[in-house]
TORKOL-4160 file (C-alpha; in steps of 0.2 Angstrom, whole numbers, padded with zeros to 4 digits, m for minus):
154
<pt num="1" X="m0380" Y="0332" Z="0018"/>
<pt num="2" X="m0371" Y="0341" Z="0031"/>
<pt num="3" X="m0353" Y="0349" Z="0025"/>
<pt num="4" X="m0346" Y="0333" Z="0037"/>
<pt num="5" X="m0354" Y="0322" Z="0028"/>
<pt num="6" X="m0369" Y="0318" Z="0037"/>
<pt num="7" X="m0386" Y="0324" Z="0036"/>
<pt num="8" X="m0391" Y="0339" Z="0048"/>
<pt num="9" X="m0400" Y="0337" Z="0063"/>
<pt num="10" X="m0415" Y="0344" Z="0071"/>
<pt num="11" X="m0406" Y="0354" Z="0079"/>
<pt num="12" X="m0395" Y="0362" Z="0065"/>
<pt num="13" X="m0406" Y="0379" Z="0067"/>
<pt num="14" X="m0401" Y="0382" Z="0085"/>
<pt num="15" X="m0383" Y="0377" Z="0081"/>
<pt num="16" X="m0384" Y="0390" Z="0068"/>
<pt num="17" X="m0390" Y="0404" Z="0079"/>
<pt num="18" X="m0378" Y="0399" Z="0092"/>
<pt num="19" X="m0365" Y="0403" Z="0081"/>
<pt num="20" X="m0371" Y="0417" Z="0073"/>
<pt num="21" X="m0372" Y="0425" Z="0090"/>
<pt num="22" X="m0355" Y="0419" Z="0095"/>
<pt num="23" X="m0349" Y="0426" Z="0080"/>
<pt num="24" X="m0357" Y="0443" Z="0084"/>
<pt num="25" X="m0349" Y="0445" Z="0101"/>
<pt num="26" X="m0333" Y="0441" Z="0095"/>
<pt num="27" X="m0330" Y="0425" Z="0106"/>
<pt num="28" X="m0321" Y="0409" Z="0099"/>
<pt num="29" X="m0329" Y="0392" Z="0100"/>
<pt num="30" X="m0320" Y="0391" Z="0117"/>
<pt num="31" X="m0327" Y="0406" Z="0124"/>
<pt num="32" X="m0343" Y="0402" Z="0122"/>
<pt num="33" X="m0340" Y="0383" Z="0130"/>
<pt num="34" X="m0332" Y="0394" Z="0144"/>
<pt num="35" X="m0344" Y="0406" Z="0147"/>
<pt num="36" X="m0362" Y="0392" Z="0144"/>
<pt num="37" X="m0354" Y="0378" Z="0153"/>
<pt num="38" X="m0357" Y="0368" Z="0140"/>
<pt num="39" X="m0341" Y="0358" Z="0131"/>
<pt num="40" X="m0335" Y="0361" Z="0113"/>
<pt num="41" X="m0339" Y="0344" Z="0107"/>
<pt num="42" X="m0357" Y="0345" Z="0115"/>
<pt num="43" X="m0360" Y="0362" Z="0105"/>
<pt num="44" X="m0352" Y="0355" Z="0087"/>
<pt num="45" X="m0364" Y="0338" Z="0092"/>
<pt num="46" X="m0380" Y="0349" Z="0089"/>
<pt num="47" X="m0376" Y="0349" Z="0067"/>
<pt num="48" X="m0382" Y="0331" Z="0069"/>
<pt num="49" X="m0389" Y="0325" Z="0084"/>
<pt num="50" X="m0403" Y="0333" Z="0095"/>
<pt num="51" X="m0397" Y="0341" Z="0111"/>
<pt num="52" X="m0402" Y="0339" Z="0130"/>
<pt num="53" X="m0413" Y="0353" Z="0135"/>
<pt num="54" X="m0403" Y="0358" Z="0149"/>
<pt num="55" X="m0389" Y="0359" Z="0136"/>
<pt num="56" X="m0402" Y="0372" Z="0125"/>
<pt num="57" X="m0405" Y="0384" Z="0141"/>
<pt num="58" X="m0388" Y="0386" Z="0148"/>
<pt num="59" X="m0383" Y="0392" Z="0129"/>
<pt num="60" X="m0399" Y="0401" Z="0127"/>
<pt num="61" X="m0397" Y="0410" Z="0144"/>
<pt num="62" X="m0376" Y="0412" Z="0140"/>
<pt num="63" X="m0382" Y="0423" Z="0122"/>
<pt num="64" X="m0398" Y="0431" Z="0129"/>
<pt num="65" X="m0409" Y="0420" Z="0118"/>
<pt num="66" X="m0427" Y="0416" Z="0123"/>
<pt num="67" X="m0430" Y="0399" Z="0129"/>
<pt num="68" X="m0447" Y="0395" Z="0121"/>
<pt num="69" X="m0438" Y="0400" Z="0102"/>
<pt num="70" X="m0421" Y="0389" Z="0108"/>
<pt num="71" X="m0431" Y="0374" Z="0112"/>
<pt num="72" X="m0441" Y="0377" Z="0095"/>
<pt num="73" X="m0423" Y="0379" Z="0085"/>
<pt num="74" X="m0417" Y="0363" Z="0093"/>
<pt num="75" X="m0429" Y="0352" Z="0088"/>
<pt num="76" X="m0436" Y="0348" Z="0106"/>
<pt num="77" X="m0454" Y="0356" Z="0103"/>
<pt num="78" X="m0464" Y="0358" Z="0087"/>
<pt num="79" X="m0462" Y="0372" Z="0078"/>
<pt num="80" X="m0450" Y="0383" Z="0064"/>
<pt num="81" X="m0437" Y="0368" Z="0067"/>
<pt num="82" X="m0446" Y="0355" Z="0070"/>
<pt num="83" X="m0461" Y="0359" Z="0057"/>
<pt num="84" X="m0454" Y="0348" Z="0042"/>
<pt num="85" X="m0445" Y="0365" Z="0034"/>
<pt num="86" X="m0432" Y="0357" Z="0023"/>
<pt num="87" X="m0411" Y="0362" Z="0027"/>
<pt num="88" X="m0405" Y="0377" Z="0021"/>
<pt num="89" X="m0394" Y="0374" Z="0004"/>
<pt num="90" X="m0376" Y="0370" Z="0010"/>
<pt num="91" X="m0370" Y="0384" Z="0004"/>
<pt num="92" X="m0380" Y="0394" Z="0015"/>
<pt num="93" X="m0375" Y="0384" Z="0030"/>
<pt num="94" X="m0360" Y="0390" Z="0041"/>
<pt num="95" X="m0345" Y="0382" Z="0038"/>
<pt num="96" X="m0332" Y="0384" Z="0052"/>
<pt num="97" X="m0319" Y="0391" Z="0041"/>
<pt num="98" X="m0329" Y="0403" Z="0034"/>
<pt num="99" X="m0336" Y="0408" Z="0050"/>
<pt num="100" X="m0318" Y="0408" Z="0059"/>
<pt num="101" X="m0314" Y="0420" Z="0044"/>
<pt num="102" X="m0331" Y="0431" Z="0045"/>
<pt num="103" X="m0324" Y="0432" Z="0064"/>
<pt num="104" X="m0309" Y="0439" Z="0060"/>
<pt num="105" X="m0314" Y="0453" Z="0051"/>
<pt num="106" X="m0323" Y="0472" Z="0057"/>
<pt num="107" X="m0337" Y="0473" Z="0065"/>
<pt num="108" X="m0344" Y="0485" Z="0050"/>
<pt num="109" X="m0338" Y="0474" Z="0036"/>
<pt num="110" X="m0344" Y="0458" Z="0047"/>
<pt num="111" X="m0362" Y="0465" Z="0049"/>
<pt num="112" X="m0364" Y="0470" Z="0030"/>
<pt num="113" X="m0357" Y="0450" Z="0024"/>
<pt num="114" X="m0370" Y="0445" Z="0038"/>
<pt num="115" X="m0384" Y="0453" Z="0031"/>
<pt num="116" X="m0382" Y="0447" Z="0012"/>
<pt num="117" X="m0378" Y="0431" Z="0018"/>
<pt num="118" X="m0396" Y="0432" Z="0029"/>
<pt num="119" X="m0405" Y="0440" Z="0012"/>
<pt num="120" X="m0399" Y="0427" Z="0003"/>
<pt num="121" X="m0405" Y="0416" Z="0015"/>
<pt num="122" X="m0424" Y="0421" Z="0015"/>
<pt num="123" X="m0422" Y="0421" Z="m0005"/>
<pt num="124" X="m0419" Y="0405" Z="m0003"/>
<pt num="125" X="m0432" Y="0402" Z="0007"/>
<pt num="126" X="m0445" Y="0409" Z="m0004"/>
<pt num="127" X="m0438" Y="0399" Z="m0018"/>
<pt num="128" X="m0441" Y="0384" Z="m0008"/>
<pt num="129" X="m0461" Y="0387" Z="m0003"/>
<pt num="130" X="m0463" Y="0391" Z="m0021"/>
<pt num="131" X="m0454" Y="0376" Z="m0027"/>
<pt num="132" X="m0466" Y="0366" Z="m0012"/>
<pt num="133" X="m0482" Y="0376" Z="m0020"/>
<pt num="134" X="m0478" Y="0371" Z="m0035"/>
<pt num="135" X="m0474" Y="0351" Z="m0032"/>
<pt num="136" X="m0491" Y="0349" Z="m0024"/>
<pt num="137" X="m0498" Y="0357" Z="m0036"/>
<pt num="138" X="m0490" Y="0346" Z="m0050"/>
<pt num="139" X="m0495" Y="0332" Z="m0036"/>
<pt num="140" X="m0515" Y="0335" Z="m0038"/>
<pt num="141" X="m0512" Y="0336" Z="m0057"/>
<pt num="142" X="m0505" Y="0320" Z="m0057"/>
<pt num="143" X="m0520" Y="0312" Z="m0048"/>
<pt num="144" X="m0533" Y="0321" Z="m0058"/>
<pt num="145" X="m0526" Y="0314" Z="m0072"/>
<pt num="146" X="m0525" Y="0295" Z="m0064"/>
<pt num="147" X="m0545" Y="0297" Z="m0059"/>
<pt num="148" X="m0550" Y="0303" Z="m0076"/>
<pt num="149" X="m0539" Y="0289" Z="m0083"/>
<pt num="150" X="m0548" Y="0275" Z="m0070"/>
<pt num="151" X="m0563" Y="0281" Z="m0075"/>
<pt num="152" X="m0561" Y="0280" Z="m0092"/>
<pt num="153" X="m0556" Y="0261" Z="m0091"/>
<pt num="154" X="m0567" Y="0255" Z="m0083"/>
């Protein structure tokens, strides 16, 4: 579930991105809906819902991120976001206080947070394609042991 309540969408990774690279320039929310086009409410919309591609490539092209890798992080072709990869653990996930904080502080200091916080991240990650390994795994146990156990009663 989403920090709002509601479970993310498919286009919580692009929303992410977005707002790490809002965060980097140092714009507010405002700035960037200034400078794509593209309203506030629209932009917060993405944590749950999937956006309008023309919505993806006027704040791809605002924060110089390729289209092709925007239209995969919003869900709208197949690929890292829309492959079936589970969320990130909410912890891990962007809160707007905490990013509103992160924004406020040096650029040095901001960078080094960034970069634990995007380690942390691909530990996770790792964690979670082992844990996936590991359940199907478990998963062909379990049915060997349901065949031997058919076989055996009949």
């Amino acid at each position: 579930m989403g920090d709002d309540g509601r479970r993310p969408g498919p286009a919580r990774p692009f929303y992410e991105r977005i707002n790490y690279e809002r965060i980097k320039r140092g714009w507010t929310q405002l700035k960037l809906a200034e400078q794509s086009g593209v309203d506030r409410a629209t932009i917060h919309r993405m944590r749950t819902a999937k956006p309008q591609v023309d919505t993806v490539f006027a704040l791809a092209a605002t924060l110089d991120i390729d289209r092709d890798e925007a239209l995969e992080l919003a869900g709208l072709v197949p690929g890292r976001a829309g492959g079936g990869q589970s969320e990130p653990p909410a912890a891990l996930v962007e809160d707007p206080e905490t990013e509103e904080m992160l924004a406020r502080l040096p650029a040095r200091r901001r960078a080094i947070l960034e970069q634990f916080r995007d380690s942390e991240r691909e530990r996770v990650r790792r964690l979670q394609e082992q844990a996936e390994a590991e359940a199907a795994e478990a998963g062909k146990r379990f049915k060997e042991l349901v065949r031997i156990e058919v076989e055996e009663s009949e």
